[in-house]
TORRO-692128 format. One record per residue: residue in one letter; z negated, y negated, x of N, C-alpha, C, O in turn; residue number from 1. Coordinates in steps of 0.2 Angstrom, whole numbers, plus 5000, padded with zeros to 4 digits. Example, Ala and Ser with C-alpha at 12.3 -4.5 7.8 and 13.67 -1.06 7.14 Angstrom:
BEGIN
+---+------+------+------+------+------+------+------+------+------+------+------+------+-----+
: r :  n.z :  n.y :  n.x : ca.z : ca.y : ca.x :  c.z :  c.y :  c.x :  o.z :  o.y :  o.x :   k :
+---+------+------+------+------+------+------+------+------+------+------+------+------+-----+
: A : 4961 : 5028 : 5066 : 4961 : 5022 : 5062 : 4961 : 5016 : 5066 : 4958 : 5017 : 5071 :   1 :
: S : 4965 : 5011 : 5064 : 4964 : 5005 : 5068 : 4961 : 5000 : 5064 : 4960 : 4994 : 5067 :   2 :
+---+------+------+------+------+------+------+------+------+------+------+------+------+-----+
This chain:
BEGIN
+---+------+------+------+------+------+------+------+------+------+------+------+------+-----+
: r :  n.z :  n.y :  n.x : ca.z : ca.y : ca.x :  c.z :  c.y :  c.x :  o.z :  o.y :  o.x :   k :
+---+------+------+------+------+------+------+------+------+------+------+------+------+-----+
: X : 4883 : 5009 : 4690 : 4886 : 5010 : 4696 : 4881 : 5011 : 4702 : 4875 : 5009 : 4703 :   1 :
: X : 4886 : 5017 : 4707 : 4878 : 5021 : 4710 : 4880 : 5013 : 4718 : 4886 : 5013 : 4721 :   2 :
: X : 4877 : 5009 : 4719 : 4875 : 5007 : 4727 : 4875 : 5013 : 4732 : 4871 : 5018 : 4732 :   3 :
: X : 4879 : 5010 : 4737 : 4879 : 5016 : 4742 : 4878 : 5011 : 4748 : 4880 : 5005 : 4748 :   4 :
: X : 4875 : 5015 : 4755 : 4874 : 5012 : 4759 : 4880 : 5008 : 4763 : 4885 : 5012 : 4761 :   5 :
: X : 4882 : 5003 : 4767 : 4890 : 5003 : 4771 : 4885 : 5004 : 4779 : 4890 : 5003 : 4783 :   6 :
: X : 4882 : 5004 : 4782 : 4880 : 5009 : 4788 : 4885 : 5015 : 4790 : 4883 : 5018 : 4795 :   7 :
: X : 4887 : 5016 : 4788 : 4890 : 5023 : 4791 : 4895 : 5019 : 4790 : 4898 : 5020 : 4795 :   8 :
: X : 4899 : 5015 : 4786 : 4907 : 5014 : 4788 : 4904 : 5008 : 4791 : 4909 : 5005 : 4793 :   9 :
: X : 4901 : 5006 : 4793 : 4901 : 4999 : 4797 : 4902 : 5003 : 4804 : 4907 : 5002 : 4808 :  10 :
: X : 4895 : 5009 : 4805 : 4896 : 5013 : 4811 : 4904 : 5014 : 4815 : 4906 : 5013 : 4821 :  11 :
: X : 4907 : 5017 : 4810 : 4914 : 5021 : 4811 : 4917 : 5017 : 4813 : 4919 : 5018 : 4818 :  12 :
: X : 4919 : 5009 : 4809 : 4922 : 5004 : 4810 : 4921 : 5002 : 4817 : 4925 : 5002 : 4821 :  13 :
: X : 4914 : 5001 : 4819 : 4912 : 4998 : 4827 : 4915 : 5002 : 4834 : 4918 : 5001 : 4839 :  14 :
: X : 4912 : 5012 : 4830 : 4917 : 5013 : 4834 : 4924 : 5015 : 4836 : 4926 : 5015 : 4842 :  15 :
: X : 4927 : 5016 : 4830 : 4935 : 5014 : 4833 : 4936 : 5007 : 4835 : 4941 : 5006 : 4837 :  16 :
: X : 4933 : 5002 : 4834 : 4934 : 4997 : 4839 : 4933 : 4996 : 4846 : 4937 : 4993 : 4851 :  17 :
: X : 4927 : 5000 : 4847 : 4923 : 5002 : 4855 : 4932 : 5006 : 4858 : 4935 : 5005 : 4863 :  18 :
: X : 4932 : 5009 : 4853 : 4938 : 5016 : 4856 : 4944 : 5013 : 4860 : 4946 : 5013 : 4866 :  19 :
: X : 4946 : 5010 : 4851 : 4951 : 5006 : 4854 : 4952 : 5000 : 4861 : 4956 : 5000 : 4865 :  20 :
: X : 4948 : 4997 : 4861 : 4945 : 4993 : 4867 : 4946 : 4996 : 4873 : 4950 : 4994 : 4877 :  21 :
: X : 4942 : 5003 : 4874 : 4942 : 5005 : 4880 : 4948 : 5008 : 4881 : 4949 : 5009 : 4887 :  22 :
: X : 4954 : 5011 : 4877 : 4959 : 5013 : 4877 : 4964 : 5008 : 4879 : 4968 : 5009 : 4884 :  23 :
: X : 4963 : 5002 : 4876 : 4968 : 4996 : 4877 : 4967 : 4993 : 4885 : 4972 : 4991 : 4889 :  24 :
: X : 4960 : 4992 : 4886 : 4958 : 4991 : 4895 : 4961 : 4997 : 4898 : 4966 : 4995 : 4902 :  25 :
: X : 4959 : 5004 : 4898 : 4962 : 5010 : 4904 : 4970 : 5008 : 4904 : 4973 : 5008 : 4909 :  26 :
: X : 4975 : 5007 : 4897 : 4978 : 5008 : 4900 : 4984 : 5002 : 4900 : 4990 : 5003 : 4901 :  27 :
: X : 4978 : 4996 : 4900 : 4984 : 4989 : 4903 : 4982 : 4991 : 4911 : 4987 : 4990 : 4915 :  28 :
: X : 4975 : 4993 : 4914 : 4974 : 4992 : 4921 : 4979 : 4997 : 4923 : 4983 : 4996 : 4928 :  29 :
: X : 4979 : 5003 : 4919 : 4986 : 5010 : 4925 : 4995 : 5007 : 4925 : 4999 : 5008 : 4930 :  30 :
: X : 4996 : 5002 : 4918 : 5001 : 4998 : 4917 : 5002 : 4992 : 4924 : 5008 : 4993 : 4926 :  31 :
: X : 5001 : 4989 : 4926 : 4999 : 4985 : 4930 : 4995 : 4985 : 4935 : 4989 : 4985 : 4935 :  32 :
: X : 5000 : 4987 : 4941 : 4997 : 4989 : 4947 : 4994 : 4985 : 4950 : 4990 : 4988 : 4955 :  33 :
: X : 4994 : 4976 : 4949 : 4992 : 4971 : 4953 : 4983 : 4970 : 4952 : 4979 : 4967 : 4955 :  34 :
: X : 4981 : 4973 : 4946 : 4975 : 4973 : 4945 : 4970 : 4976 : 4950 : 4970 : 4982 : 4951 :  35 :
: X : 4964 : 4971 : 4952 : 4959 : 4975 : 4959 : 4956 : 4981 : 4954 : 4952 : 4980 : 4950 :  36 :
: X : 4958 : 4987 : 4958 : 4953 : 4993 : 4958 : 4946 : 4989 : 4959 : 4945 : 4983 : 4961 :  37 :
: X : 4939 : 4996 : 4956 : 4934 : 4994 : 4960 : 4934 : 4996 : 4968 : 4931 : 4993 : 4972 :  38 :
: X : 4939 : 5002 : 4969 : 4937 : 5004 : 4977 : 4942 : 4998 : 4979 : 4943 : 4999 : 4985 :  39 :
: X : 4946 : 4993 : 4977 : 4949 : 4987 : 4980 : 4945 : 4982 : 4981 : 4946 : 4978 : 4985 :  40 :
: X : 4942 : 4982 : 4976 : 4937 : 4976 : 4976 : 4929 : 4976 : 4981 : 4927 : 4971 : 4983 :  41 :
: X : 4928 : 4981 : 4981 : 4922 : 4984 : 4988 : 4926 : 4985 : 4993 : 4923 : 4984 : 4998 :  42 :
: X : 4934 : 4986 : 4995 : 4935 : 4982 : 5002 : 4936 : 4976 : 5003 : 4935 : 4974 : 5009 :  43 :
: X : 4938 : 4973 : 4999 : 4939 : 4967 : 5000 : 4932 : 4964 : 5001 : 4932 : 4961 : 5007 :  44 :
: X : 4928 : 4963 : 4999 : 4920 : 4962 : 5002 : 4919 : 4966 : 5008 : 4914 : 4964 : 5011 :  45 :
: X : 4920 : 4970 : 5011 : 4918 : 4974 : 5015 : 4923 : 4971 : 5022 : 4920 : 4969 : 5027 :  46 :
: X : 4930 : 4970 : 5020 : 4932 : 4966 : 5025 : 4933 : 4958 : 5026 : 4937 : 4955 : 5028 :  47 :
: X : 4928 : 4957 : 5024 : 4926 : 4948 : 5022 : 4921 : 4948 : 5027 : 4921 : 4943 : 5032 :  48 :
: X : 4917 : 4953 : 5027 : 4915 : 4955 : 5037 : 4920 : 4953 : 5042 : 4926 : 4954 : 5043 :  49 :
: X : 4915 : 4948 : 5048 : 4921 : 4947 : 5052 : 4921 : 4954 : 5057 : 4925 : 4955 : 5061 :  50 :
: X : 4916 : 4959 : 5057 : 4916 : 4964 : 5062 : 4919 : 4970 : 5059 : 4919 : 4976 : 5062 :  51 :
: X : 4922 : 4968 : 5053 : 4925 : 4976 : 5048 : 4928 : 4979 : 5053 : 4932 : 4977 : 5057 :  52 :
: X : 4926 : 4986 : 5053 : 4931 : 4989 : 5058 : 4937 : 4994 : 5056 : 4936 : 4998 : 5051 :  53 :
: X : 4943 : 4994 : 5059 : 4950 : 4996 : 5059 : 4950 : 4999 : 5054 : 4953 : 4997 : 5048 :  54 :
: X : 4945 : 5004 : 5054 : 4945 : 5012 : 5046 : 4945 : 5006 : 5039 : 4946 : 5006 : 5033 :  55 :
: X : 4943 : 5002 : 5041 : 4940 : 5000 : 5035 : 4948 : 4994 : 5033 : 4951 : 4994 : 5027 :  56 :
: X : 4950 : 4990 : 5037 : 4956 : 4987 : 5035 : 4962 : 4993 : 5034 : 4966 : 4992 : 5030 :  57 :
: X : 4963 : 4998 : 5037 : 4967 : 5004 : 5037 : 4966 : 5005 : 5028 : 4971 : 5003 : 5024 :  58 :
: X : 4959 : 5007 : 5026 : 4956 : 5010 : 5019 : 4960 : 5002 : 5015 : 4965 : 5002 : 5012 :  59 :
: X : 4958 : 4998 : 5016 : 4962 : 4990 : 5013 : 4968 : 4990 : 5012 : 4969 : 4989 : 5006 :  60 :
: X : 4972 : 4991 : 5016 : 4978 : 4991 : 5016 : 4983 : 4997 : 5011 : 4989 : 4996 : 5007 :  61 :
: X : 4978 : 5004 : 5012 : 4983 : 5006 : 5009 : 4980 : 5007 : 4999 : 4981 : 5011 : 4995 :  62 :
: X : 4976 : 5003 : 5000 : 4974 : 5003 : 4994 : 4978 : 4999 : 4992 : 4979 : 4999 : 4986 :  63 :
: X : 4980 : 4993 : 4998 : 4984 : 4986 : 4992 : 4991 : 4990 : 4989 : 4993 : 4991 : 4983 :  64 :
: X : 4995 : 4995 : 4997 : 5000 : 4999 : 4994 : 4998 : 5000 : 4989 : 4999 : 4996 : 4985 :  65 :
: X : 4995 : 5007 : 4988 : 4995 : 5008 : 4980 : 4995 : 5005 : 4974 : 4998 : 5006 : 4969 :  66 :
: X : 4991 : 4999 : 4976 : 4991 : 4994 : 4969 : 4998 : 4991 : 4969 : 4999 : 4989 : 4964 :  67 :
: X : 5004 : 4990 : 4976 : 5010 : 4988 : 4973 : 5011 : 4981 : 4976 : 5016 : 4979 : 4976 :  68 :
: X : 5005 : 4978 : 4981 : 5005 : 4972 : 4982 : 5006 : 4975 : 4990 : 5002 : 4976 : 4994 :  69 :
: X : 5013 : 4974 : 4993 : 5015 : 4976 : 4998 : 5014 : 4971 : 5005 : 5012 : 4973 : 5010 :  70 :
: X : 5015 : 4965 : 5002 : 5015 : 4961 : 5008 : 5009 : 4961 : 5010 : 5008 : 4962 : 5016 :  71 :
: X : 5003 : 4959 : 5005 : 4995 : 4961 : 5006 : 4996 : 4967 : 5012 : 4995 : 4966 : 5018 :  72 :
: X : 4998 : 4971 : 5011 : 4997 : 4977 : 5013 : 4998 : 4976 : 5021 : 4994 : 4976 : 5025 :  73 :
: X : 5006 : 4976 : 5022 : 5008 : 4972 : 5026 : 5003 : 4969 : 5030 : 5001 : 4973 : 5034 :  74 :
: X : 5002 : 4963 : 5030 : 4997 : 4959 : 5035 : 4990 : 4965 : 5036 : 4987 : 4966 : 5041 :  75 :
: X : 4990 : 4968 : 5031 : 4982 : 4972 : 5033 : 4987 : 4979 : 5037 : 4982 : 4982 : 5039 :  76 :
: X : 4990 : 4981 : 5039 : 4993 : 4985 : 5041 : 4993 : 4982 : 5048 : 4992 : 4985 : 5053 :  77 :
: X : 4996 : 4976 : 5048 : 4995 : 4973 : 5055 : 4987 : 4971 : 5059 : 4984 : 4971 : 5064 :  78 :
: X : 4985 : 4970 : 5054 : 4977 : 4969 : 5057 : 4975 : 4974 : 5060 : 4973 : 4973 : 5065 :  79 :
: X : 4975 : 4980 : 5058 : 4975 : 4988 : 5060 : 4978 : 4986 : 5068 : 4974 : 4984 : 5073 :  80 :
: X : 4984 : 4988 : 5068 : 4987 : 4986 : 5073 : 4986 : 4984 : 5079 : 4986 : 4988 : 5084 :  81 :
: X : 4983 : 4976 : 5078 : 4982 : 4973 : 5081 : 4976 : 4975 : 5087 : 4976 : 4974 : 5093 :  82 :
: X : 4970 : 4978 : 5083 : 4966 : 4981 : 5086 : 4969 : 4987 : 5089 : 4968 : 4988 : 5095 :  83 :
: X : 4972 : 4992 : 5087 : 4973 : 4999 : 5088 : 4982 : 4999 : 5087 : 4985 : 5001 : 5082 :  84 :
: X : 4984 : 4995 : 5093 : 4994 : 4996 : 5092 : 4996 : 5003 : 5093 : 5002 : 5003 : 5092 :  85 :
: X : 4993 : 5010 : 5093 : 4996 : 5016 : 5093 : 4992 : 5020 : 5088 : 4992 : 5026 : 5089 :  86 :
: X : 4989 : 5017 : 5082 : 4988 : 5022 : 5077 : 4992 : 5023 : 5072 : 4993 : 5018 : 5069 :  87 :
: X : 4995 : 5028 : 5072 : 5000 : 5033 : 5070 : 5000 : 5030 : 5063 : 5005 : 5027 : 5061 :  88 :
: X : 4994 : 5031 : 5059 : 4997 : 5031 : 5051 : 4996 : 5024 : 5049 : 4998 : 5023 : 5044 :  89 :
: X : 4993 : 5017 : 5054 : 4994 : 5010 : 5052 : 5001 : 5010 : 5053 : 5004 : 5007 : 5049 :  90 :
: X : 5003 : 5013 : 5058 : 5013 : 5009 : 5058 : 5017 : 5015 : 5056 : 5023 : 5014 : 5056 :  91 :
: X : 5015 : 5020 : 5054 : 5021 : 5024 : 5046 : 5019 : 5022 : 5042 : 5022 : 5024 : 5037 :  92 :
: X : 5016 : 5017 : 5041 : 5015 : 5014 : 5034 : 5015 : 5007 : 5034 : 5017 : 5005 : 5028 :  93 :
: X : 5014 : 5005 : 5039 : 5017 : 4997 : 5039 : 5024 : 4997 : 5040 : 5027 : 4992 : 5038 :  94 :
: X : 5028 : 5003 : 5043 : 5033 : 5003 : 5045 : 5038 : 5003 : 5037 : 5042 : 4999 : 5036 :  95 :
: X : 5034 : 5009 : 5032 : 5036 : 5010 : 5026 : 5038 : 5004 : 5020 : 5042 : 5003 : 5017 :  96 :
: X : 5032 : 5002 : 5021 : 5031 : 4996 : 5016 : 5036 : 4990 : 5020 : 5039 : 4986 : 5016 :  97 :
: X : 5037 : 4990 : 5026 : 5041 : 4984 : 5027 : 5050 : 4988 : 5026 : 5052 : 4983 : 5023 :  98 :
: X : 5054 : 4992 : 5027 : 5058 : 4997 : 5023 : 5058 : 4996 : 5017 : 5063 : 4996 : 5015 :  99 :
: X : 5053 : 4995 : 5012 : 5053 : 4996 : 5005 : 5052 : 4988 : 5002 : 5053 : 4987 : 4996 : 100 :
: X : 5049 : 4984 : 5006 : 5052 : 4977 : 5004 : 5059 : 4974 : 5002 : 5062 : 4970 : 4998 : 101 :
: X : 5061 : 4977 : 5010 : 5071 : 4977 : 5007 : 5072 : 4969 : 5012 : 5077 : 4966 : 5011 : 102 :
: X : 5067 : 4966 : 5017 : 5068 : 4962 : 5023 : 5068 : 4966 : 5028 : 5064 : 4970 : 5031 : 103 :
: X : 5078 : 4965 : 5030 : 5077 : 4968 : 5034 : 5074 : 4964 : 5040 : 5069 : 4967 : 5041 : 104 :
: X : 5075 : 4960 : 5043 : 5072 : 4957 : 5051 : 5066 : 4958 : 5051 : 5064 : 4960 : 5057 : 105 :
: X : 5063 : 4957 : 5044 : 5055 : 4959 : 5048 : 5054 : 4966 : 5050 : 5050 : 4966 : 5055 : 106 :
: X : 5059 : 4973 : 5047 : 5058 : 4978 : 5049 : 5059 : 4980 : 5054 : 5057 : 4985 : 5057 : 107 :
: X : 5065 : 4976 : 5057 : 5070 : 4976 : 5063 : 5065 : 4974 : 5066 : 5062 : 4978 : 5070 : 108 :
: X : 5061 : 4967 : 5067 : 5055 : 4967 : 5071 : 5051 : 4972 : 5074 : 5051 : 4974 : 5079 : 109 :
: X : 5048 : 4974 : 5068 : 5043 : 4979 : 5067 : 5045 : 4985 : 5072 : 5042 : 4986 : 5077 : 110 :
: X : 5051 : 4987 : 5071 : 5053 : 4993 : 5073 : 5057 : 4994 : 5082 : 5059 : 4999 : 5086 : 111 :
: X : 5058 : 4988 : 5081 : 5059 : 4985 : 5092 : 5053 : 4985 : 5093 : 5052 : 4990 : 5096 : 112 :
: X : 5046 : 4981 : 5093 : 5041 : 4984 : 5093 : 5037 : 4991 : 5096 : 5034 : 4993 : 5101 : 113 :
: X : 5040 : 4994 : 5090 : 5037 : 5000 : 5091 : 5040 : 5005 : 5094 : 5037 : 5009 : 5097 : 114 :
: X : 5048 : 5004 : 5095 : 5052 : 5009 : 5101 : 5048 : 5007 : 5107 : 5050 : 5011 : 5112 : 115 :
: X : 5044 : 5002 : 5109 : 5043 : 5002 : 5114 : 5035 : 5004 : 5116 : 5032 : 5003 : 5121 : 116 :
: X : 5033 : 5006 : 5111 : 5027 : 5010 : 5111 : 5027 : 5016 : 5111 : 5026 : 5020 : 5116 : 117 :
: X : 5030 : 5019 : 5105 : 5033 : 5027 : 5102 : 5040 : 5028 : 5101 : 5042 : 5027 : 5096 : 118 :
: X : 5044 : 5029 : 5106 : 5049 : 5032 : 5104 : 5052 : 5036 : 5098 : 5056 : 5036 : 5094 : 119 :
: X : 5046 : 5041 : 5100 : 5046 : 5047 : 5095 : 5044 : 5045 : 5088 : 5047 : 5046 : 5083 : 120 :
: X : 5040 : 5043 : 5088 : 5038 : 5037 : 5080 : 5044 : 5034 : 5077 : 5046 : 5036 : 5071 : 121 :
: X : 5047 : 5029 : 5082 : 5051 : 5027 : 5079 : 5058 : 5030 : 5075 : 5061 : 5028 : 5070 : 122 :
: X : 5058 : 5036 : 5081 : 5065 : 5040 : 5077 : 5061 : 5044 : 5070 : 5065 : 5046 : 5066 : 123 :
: X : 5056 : 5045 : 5071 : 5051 : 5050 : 5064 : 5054 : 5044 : 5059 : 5059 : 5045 : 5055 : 124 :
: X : 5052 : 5038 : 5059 : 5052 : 5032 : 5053 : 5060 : 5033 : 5053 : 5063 : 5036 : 5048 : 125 :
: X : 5064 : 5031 : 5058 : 5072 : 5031 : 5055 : 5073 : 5038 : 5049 : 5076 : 5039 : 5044 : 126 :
: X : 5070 : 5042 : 5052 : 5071 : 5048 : 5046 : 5069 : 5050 : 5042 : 5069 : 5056 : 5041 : 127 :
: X : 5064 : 5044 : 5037 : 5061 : 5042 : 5031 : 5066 : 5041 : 5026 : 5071 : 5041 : 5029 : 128 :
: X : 5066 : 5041 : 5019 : 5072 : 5040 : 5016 : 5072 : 5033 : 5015 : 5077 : 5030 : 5012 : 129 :
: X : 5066 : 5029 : 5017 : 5065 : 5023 : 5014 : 5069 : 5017 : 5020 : 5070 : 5011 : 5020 : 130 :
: X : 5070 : 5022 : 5024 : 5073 : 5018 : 5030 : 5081 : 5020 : 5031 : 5085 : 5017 : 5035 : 131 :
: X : 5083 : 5024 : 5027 : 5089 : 5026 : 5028 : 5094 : 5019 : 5028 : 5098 : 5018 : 5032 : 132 :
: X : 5093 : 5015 : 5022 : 5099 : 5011 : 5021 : 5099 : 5005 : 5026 : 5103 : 5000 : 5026 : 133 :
: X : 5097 : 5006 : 5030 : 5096 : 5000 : 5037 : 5100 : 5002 : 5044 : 5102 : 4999 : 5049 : 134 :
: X : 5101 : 5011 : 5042 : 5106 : 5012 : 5047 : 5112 : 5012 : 5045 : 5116 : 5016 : 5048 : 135 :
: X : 5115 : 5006 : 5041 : 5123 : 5005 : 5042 : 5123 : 4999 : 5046 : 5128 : 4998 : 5049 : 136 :
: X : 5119 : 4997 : 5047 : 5117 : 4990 : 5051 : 5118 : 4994 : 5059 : 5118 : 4999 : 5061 : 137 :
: X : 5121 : 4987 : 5062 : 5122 : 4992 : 5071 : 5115 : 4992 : 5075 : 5112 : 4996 : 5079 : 138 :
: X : 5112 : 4985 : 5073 : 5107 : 4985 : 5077 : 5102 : 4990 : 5075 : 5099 : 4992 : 5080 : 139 :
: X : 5101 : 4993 : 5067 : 5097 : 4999 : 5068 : 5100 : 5003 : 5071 : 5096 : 5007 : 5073 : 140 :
: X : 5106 : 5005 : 5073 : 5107 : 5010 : 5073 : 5107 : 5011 : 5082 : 5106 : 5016 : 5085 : 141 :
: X : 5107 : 5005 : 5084 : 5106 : 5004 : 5091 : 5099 : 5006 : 5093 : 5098 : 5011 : 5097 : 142 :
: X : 5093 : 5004 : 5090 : 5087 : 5007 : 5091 : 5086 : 5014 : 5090 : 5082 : 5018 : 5093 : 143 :
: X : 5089 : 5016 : 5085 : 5087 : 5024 : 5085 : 5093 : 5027 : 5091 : 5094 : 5033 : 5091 : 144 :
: X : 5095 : 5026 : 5092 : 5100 : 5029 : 5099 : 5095 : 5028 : 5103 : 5091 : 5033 : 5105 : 145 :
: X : 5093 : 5021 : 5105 : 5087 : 5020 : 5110 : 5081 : 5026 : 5109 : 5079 : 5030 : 5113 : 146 :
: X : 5078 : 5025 : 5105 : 5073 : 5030 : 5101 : 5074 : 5037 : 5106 : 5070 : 5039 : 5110 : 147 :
: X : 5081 : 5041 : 5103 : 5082 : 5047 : 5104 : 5082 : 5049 : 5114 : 5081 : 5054 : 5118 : 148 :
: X : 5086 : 5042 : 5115 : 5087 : 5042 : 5123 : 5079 : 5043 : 5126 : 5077 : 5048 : 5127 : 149 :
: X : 5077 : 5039 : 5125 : 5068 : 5036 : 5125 : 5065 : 5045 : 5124 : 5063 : 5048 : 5129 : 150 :
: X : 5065 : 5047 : 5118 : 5062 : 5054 : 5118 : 5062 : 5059 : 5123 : 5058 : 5064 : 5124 : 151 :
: X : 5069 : 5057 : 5124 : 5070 : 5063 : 5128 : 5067 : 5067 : 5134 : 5067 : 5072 : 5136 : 152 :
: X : 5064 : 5060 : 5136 : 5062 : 5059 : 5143 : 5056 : 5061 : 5145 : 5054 : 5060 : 5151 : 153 :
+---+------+------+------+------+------+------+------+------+------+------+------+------+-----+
C-alpha cells in the first residue's frame, strides 16, 4: 500500500473552512443591520469627543440611519441641530426618520418646530412620501397650510 501525504487535503479542508467563515461573517453582518460598521465604530470614538464637531455628529447620525437604528439617529440628528437649527440636511433627515418611526407627536413636534424656522422646508418634508400618512391628521394638515401661507411671503 503506497502512503500518501494528507497536507494537501489538510490544506484544502482549512481552506474551505477559512472560506466558509468569511462568508458566514459578510453575510450575518449585510443581514443584520444593528451590527457597528467599522466607519460606525470610528464615529462613535470620534464623537466621544466632547468638542466633536456638527459634520462629525451629522456623519453619526446618518450612519446610525443606515444601520436601522433610528432613534440613535434621531438624538444624533438633534445634536446637529442643536448647534446648527438651519442645516437643511440634519432636519430632512431627522425629519424622515422621525415619519418613518410611525410616532406621530414626536413628528408633529418636530415639524411645528421647524415651520417656524423654514417654512419652505417644512412644506418640501410634507411632500416626502414618508410623511404622507400623517396628512389625514388635521393638525398636519393645519401646518402644512401654515407652511404654504408662510412661503408665500
Amino acid at each position: 500500500m503506497i502512503q500518501r501525504s494528507r497536507k494537501p487535503a489538510a490544506a484544502v479542508l482549512l481552506a474551505t473552512l477559512v472560506t466558509g467563515s468569511i462568508y458566514v461573517a459578510t453575510t450575518t453582518t449585510a443581514s443584520h443591520p444593528s451590527t457597528t460598521s467599522p466607519a460606525l465604530a470610528q464615529l462613535e470614538v470620534a464623537i466621544a469627543d466632547p468638542d466633536a464637531s456638527p459634520e462629525t455628529w451629522l456623519n453619526y447620525a446618518q450612519q446610525l440611519q443606515q444601520a436601522g437604528r433610528r432613534a440613535h439617529a434621531i438624538a444624533a440628528y438633534q445634536r446637529v441641530l442643536e448647534s446648527d437649527p438651519f442645516c437643511r440636511t440634519a432636519n430632512l433627515q431627522c425629519a424622515s426618520a422621525l415619519a418613518q418611526a410611525g410616532a406621530a407627536d414626536p413628528f408633529y413636534g418636530f415639524m411645528s418646530k421647524l415651520l417656524l424656522l423654514d417654512p419652505r422646508m417644512t412644506q418640501d418634508i410634507f411632500g416626502r412620501p414618508e410623511s404622507q400618512r400623517y396628512l389625514t391628521e388635521d393638525r398636519f394638515q393645519s401646518l402644512l397650510s401654515q407652511a404654504r401661507v408662510q412661503s408665500m411671503d
